[in-house]
C-alpha positions as CSV (number, residue, x, y, z in Angstrom):
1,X,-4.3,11.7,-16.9
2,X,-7.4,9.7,-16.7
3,X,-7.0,6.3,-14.4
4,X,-8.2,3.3,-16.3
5,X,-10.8,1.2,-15.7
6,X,-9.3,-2.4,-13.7
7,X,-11.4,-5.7,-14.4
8,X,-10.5,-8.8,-12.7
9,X,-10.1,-12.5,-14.6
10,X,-12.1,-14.4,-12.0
11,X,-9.2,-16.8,-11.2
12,X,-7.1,-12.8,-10.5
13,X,-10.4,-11.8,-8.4
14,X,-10.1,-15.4,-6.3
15,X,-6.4,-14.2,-6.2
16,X,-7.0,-10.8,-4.4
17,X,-9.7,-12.6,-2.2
18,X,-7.4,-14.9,-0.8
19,X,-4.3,-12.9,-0.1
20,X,-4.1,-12.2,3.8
21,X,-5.3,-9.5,5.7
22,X,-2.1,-7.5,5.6
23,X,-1.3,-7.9,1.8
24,X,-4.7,-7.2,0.7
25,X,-4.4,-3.1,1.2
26,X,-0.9,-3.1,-0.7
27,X,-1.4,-4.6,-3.0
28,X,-5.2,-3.0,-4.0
29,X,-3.1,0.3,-3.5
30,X,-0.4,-0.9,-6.2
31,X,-2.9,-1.5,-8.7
32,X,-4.7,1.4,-8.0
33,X,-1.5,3.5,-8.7
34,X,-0.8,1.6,-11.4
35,X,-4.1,2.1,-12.8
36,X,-3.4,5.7,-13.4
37,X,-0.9,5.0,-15.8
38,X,-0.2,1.1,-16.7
39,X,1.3,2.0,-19.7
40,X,4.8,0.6,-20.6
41,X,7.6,2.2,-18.9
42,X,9.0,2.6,-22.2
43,X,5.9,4.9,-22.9
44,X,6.5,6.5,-19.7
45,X,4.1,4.5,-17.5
46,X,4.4,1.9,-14.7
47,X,4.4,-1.5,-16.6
48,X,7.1,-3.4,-17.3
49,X,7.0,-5.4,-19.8
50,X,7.2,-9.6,-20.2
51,X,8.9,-11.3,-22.9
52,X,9.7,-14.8,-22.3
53,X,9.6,-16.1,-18.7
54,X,10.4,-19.3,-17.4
55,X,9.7,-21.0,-21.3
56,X,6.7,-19.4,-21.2
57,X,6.0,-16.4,-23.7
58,X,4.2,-13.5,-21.9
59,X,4.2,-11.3,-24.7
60,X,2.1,-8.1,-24.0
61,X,1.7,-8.7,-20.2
62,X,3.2,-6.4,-18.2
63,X,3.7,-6.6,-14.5
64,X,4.1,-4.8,-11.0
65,X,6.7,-5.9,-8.5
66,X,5.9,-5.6,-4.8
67,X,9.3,-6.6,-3.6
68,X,8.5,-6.6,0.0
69,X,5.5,-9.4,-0.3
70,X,7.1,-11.2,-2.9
71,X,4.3,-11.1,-4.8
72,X,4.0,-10.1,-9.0
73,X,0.6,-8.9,-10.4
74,X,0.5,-9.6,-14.3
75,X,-1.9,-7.5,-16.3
76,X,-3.2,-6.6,-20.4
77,X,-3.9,-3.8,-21.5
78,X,-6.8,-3.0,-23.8
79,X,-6.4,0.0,-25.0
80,X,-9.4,0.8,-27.0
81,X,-11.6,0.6,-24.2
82,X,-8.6,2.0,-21.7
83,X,-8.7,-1.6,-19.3
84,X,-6.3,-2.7,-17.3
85,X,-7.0,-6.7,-17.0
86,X,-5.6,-8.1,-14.0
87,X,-4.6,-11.9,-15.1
88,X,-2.8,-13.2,-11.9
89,X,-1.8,-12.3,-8.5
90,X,1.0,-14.6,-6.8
91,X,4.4,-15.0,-5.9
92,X,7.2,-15.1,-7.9
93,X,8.7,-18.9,-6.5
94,X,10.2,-20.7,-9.0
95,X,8.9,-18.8,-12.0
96,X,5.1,-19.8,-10.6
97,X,3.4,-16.6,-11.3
98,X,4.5,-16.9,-14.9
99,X,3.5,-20.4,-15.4
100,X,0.0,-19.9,-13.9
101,X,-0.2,-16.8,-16.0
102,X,0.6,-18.5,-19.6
103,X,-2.2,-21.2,-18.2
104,X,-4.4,-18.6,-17.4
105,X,-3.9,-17.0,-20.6
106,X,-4.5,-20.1,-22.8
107,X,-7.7,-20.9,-21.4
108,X,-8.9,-17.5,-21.3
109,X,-11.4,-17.5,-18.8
110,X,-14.6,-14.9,-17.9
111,X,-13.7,-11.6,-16.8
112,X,-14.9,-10.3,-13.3
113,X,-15.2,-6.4,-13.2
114,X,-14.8,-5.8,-9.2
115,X,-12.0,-4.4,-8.0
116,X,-10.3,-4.9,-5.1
117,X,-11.8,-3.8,-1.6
């Protein structure tokens, strides 16, 4: 399967860049597995889905759990083009990633197309 291409919202890119030292290789390694399938788990990829979260609806984002740093990364898919959009990295405290995200969201802001290094 062909992996897909991973842009960064800037606020995601200013994410990544200010996770520490040792979260910075996981979690650039989880989104590059990811990236080889982010499709739905119901469409037998990695993703799974949001719905509602926290009052906030999330609708079409999908996420990947690293359970050990406590951390979510939120993501869209564009299919057409075969992007994975990265929307927010942060932890999961009180529902925070998914507030930030529906912010996030609403203003949709530029897209950055680096990935993680």
């Amino acid at each position: 399967m062909k992996k897909w291409s991973v842009v960064f919202e800037s606020d995601a890119k200013k994410d990544f860049d200010n996770l520490d030292g040792s979260q910075k290789p996981q979690v650039a390694k989880a989104i590059d597995k990811v990236s080889q399938n982010p499709l739905p788990q119901s469409e037998g990829g990695y993703g799974k889905p949001l719905g509602n979260k926290g009052g906030n609806d999330l609708s079409g984002l999908l996420k990947i759990k690293l359970k050990r740093l406590g951390l979510r990364i939120l993501y869209r898919l564009v299919r057409e083009n075969e992007v994975m959009k990265i929307i927010v990295i942060s932890v999961r405290t009180d529902d925070e990633v998914y507030t930030l995200a529906a912010k996030r969201i609403q203003s949709s802001s530029s897209l950055t197309t680096n990935s993680p290094s």
